[in-house]
LUMVOTI-871292 format. One line per 2 residues: number of its first residue (from 1); their letters; for each residue x, y, z of C-alpha. Coordinates in nm, 2 decimals, decimal comma, always signed. Layout:
REM LUMVOTI-871292
NUM	A	X:Y:Z ~ ...;
This chain:
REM LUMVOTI-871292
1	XX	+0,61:-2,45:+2,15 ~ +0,28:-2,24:+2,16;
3	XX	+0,15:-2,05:+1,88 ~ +0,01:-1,71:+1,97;
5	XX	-0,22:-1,50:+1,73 ~ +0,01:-1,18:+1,66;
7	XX	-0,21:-1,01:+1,39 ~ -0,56:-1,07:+1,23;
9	XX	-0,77:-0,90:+0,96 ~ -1,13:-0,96:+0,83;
11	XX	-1,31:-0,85:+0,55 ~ -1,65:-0,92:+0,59;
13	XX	-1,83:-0,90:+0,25 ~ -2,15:-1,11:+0,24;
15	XX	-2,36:-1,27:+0,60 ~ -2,38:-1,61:+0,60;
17	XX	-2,73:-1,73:+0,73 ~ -2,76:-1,94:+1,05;
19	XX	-2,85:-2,28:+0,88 ~ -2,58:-2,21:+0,53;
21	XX	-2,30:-2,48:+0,46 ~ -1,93:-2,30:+0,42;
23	XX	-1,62:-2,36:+0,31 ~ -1,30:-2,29:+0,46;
25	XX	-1,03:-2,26:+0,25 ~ -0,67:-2,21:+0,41;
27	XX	-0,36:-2,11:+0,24 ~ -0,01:-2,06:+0,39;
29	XX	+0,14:-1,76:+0,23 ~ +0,48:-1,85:+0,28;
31	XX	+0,74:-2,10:+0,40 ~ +0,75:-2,02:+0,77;
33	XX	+1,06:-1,86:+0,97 ~ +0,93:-1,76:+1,34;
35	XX	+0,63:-1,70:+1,23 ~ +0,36:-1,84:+0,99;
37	XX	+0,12:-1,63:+0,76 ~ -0,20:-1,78:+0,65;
39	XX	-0,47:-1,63:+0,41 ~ -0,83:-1,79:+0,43;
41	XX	-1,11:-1,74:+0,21 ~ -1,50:-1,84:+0,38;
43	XX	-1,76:-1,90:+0,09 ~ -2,12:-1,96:+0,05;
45	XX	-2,25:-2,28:-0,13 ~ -2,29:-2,07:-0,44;
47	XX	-1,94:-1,99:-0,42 ~ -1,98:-1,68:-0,30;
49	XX	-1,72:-1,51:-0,11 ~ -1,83:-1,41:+0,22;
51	XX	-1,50:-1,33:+0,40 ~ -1,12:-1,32:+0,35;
53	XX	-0,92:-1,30:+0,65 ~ -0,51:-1,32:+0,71;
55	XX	-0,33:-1,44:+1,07 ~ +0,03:-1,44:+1,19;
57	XX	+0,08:-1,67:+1,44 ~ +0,46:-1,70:+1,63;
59	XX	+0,64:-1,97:+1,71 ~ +0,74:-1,92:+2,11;
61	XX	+0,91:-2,11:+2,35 ~ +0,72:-2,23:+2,64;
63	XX	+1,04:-2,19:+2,84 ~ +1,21:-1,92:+2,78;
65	XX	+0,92:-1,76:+2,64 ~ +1,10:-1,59:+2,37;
67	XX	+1,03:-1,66:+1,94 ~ +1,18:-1,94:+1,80;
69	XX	+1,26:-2,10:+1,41 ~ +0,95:-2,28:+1,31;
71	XX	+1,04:-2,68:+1,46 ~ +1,16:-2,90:+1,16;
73	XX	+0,87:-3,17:+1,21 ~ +0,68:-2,85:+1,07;
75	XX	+0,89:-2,75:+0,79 ~ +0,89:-3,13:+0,68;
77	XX	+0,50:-3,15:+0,65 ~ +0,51:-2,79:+0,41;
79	X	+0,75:-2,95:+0,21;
């Protein structure tokens, strides 16, 4: 299974500076079906919010090439 990027968006709203320590934070919007949503949220050591940004990714089968259900090993880690 491979896991193309189908749809990004950024919202730049502060610059980070080239030596600054972020964080990361990653959140799955929902339970995944073909495709899995995730939110993420880049902040400053002042906890500042310097970006937000959202991805699709889509589960596809190296095979056929076509989308697939999201593999159960992947479902059992979400819940």
């Amino acid at each position: 299974i491979m896991l193309p990027v189908v749809s990004m968006s950024l919202n730049y709203k502060k610059s980070a500076g080239y030596d600054d320590l972020i964080n990361v934070k990653t959140q799955l919007k929902n339970t995944p079906t073909a495709k899995i949503d995730f939110e993420y949220e880049i902040t400053n050591e002042n906890h500042e919010i310097l970006t937000t940004a959202s991805t699709t990714l889509v589960f596809i089968d190296m095979k056929t090439n076509r989308p697939v259900r999201a593999p159960k090993y992947i479902l059992d880690l979400i819940n």
